[in-house]
MOPAC internal coordinates of N, CA, C and O (Angstrom, degrees):
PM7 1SCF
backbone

  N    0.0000 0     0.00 0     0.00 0    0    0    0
  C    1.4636 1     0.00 0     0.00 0    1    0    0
  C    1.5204 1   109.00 1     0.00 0    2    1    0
  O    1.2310 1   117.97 1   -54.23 1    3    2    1
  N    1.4739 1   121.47 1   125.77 1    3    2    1
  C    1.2903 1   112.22 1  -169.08 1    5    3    2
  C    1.8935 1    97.55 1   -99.20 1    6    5    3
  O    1.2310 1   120.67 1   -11.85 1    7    6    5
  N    1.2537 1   116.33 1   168.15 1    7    6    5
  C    1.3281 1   116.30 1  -166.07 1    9    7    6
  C    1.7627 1   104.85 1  -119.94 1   10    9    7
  O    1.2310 1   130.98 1   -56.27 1   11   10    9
  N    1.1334 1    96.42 1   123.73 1   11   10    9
  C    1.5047 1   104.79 1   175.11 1   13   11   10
  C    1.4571 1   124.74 1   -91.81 1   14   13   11
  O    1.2310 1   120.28 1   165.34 1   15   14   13
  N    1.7019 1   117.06 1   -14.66 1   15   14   13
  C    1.8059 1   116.58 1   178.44 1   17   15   14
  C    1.4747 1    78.42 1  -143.31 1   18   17   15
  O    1.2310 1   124.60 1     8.96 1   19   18   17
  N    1.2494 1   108.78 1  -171.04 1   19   18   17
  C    1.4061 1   137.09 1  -159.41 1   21   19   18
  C    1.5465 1   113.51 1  -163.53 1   22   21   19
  O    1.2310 1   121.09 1   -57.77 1   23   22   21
  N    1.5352 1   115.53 1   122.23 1   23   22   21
  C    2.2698 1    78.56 1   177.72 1   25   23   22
  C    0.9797 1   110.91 1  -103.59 1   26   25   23
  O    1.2310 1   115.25 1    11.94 1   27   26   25
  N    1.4706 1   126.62 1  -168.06 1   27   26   25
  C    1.7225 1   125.16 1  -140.81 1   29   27   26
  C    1.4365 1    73.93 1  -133.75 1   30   29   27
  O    1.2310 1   137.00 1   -34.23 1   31   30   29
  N    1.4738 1    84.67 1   145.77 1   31   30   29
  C    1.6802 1   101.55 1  -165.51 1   33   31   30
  C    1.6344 1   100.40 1  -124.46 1   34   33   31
  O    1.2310 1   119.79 1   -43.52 1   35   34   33
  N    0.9219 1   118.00 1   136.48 1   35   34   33
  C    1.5540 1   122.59 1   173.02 1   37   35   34
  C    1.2615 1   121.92 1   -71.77 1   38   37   35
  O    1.2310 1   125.45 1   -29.19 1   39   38   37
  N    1.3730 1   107.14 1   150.81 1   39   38   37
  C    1.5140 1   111.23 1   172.54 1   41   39   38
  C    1.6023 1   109.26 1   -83.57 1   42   41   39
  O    1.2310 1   121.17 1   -79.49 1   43   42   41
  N    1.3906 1   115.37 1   100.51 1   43   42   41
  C    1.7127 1   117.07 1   164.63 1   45   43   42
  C    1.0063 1   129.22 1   -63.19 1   46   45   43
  O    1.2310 1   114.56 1   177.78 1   47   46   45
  N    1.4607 1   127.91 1    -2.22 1   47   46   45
  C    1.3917 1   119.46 1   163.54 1   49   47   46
  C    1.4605 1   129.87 1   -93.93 1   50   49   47
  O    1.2310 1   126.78 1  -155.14 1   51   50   49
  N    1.9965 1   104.56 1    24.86 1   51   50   49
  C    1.1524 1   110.43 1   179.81 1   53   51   50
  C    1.5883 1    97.39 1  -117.25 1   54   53   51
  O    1.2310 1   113.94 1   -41.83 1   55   54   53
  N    1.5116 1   129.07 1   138.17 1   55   54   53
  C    1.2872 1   117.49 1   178.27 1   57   55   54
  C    1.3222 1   125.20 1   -57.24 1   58   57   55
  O    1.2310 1   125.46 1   -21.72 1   59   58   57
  N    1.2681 1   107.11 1   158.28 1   59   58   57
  C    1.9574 1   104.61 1  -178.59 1   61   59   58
  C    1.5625 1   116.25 1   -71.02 1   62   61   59
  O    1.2310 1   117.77 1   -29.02 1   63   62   61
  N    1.1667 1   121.86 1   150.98 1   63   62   61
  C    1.5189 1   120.03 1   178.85 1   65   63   62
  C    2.0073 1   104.00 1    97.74 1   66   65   63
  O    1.2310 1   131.70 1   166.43 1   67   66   65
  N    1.5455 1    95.02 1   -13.57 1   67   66   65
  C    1.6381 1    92.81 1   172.62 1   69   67   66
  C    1.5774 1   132.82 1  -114.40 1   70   69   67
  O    1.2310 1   112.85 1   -60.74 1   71   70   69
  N    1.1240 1   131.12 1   119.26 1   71   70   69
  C    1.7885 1   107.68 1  -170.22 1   73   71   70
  C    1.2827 1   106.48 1   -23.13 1   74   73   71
  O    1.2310 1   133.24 1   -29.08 1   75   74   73
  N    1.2069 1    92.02 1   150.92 1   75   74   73
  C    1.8420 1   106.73 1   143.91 1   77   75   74
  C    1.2199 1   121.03 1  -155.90 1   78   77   75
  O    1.2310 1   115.79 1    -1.18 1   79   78   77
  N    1.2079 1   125.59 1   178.82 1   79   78   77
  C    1.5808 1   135.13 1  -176.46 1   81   79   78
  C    1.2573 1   121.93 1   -91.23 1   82   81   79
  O    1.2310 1   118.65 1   -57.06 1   83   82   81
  N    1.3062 1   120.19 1   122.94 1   83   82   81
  C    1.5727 1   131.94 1  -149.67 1   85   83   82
  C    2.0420 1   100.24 1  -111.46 1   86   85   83
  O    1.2310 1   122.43 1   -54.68 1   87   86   85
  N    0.9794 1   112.95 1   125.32 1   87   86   85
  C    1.3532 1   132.04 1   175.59 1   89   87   86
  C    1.7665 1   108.18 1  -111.55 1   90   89   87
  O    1.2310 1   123.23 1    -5.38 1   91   90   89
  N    1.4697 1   111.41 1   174.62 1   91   90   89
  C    1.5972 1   125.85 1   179.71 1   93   91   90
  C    1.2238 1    94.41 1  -141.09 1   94   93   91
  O    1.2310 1   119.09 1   -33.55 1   95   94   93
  N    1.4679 1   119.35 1   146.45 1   95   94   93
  C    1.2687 1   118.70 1  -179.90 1   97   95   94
  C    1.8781 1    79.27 1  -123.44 1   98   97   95
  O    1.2310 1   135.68 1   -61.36 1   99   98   97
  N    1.8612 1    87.26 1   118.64 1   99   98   97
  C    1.4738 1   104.13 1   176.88 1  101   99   98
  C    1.8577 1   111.47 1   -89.94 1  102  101   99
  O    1.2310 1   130.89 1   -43.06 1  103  102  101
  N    1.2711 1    96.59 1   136.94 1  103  102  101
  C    1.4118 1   120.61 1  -174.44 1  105  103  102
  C    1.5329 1   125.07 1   -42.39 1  106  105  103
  O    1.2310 1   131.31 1   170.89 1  107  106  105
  N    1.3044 1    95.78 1    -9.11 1  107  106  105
  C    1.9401 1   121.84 1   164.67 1  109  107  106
  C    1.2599 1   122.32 1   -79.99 1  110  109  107
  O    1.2310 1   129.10 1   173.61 1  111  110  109
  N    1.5040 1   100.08 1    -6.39 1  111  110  109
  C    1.2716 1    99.64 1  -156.61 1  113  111  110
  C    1.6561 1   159.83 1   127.89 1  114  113  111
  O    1.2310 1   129.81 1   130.83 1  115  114  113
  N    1.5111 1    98.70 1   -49.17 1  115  114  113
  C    1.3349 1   144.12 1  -167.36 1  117  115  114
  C    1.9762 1    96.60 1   -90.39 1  118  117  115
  O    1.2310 1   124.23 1   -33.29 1  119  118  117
  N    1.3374 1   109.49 1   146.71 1  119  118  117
  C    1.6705 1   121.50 1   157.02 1  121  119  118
  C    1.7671 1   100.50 1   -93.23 1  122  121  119
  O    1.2310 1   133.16 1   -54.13 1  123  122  121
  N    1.6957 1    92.17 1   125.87 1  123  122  121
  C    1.5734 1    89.78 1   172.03 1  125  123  122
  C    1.9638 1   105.11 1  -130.82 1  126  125  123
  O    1.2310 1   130.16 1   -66.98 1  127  126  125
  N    1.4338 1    98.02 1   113.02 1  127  126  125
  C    1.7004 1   115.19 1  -166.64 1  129  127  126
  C    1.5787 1    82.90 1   -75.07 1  130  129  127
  O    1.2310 1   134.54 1   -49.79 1  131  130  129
  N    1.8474 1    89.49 1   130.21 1  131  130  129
  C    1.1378 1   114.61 1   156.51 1  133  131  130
  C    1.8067 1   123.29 1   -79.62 1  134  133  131
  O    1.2310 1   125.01 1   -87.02 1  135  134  133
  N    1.5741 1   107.98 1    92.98 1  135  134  133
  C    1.2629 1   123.84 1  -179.45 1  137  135  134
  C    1.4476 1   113.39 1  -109.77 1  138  137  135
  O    1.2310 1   122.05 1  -124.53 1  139  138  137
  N    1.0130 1   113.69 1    55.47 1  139  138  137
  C    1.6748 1   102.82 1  -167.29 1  141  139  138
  C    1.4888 1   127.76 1   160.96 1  142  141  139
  O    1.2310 1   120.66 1     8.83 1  143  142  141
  N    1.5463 1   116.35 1  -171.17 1  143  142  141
  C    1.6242 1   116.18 1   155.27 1  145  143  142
  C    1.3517 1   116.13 1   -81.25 1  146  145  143
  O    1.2310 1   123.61 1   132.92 1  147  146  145
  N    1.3432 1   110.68 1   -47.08 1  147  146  145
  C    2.1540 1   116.79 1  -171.39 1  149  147  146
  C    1.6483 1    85.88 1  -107.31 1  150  149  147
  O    1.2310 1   108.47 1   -33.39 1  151  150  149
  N    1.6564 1   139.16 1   146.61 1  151  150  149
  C    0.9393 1   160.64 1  -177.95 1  153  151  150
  C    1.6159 1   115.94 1  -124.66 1  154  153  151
  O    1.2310 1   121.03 1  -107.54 1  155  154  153
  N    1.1619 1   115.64 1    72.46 1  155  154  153
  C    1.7337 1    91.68 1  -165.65 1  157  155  154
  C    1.6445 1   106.44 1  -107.23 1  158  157  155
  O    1.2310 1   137.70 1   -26.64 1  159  158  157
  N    1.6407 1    83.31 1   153.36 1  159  158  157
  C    1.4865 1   108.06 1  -154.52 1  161  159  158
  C    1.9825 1    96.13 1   -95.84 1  162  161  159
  O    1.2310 1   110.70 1   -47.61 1  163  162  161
  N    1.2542 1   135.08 1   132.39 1  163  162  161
  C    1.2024 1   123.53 1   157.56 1  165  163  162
  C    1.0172 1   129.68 1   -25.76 1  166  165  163
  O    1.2310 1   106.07 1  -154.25 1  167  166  165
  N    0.9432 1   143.46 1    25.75 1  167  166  165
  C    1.9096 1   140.49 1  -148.45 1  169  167  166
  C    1.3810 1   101.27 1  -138.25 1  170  169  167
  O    1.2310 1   130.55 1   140.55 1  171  170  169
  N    1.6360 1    97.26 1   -39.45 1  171  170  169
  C    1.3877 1   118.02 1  -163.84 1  173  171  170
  C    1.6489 1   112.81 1   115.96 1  174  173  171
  O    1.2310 1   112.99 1   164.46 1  175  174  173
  N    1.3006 1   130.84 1   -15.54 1  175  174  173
  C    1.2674 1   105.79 1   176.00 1  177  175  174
  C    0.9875 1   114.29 1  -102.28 1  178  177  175
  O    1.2310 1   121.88 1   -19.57 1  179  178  177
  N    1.5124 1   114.01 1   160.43 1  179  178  177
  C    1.4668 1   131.64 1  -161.87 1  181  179  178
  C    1.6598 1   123.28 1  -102.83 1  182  181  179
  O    1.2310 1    93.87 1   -40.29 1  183  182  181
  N    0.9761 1   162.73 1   139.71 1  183  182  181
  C    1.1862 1   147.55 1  -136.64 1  185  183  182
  C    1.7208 1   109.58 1  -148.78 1  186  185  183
  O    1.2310 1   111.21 1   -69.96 1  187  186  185
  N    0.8048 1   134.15 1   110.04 1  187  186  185
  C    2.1719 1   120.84 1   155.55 1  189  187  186
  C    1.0624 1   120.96 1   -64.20 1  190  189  187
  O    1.2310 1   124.69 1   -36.45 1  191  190  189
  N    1.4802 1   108.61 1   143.55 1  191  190  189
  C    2.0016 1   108.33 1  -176.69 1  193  191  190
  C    1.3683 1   102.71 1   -42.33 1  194  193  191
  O    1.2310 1   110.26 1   148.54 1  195  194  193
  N    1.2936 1   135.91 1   -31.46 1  195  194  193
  C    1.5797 1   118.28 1   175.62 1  197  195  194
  C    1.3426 1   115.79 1   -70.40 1  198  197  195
  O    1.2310 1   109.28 1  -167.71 1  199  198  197
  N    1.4050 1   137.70 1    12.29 1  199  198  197
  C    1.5726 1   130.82 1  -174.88 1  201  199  198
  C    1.6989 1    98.66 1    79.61 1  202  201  199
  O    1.2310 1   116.13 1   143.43 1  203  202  201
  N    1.2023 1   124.96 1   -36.57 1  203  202  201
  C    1.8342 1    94.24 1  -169.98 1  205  203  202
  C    1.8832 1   109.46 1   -68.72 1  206  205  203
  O    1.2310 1   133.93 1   -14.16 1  207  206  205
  N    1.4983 1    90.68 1   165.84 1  207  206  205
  C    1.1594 1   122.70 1  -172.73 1  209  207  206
  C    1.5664 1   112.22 1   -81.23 1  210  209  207
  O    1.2310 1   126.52 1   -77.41 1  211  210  209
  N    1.3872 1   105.07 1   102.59 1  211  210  209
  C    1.6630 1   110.25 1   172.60 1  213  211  210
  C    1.4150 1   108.44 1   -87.21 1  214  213  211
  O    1.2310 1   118.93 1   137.76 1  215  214  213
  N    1.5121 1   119.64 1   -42.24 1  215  214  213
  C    1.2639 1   108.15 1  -172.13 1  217  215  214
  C    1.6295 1   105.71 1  -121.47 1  218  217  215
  O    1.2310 1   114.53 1   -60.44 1  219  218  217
  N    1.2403 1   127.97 1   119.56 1  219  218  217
  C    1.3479 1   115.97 1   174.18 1  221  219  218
  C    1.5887 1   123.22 1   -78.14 1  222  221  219
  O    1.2310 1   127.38 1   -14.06 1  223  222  221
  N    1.5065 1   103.41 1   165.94 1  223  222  221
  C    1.4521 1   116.40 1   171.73 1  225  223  222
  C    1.7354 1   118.50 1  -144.55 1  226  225  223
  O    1.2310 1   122.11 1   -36.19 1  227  226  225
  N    1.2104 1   113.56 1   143.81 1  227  226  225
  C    0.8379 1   107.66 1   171.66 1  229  227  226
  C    1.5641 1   138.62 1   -68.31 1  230  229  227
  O    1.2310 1   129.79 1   144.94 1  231  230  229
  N    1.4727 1    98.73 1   -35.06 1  231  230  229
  C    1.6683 1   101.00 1   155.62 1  233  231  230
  C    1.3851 1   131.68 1   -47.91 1  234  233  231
  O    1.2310 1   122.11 1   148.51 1  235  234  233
  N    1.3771 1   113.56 1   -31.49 1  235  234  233
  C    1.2291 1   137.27 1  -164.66 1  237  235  234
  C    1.6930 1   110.44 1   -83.36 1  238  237  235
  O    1.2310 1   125.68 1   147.38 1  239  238  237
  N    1.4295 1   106.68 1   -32.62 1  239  238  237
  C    1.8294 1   116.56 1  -175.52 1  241  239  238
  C    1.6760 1    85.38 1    79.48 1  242  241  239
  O    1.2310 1   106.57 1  -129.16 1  243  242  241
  N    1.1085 1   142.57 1    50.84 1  243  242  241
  C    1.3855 1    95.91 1  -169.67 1  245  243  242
  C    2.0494 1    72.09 1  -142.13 1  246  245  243
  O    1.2310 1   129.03 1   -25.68 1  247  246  245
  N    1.9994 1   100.20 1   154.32 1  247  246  245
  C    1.4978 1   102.55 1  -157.73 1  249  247  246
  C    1.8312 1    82.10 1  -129.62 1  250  249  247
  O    1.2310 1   122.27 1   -53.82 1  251  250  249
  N    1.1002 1   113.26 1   126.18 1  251  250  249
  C    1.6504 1   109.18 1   171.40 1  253  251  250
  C    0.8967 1   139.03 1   -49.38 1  254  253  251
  O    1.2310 1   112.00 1   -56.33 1  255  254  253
  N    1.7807 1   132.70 1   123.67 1  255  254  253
  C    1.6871 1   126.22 1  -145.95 1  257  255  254
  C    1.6014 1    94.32 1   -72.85 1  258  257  255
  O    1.2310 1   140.97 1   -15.54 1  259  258  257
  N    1.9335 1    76.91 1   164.46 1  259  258  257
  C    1.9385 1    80.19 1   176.17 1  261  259  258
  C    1.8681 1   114.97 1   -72.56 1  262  261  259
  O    1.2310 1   127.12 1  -178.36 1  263  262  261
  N    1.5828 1   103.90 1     1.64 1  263  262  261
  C    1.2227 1    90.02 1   178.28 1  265  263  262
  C    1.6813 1   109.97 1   -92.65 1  266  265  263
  O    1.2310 1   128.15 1  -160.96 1  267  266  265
  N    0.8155 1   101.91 1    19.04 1  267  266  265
  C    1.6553 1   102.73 1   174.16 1  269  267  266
  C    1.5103 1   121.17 1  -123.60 1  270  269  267
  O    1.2310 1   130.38 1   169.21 1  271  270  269
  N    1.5422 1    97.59 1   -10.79 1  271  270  269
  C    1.3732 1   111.03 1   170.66 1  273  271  270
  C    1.7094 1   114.61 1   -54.82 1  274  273  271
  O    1.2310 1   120.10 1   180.00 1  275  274  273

């Protein structure tokens, strides 16, 4: 099954009730910090602050959302 979003996972070592910085742990493997509009993961795929998939990879399983289609 190839993956088209991903969800954004919080940083727990910040207490609750305070921002924090949200990462995806891409399907290759790799932590890819959500800093931005395009997020790219070593693998090669590319990510939007919402977790979907702009650019796919094959390392990744991951197939480009239809909103980027």
């Amino acid at each position: 099954m190839a993956y088209s979003k991903l969800a954004q996972i919080r940083d727990s070592s910040v207490p609750i009730g305070q921002p924090a910085p949200l990462h995806l742990e891409c399907k290759c493997g790799n932590r890819v910090n959500i800093d931005g509009d395009r997020n790219a993961c070593v693998c090669g795929a590319v990510y939007d602050q919402q977790g979907y998939v702009v650019v796919a990879s094959v390392a990744s399983k991951t197939e480009v959302s239809a909103r980027y289609q």
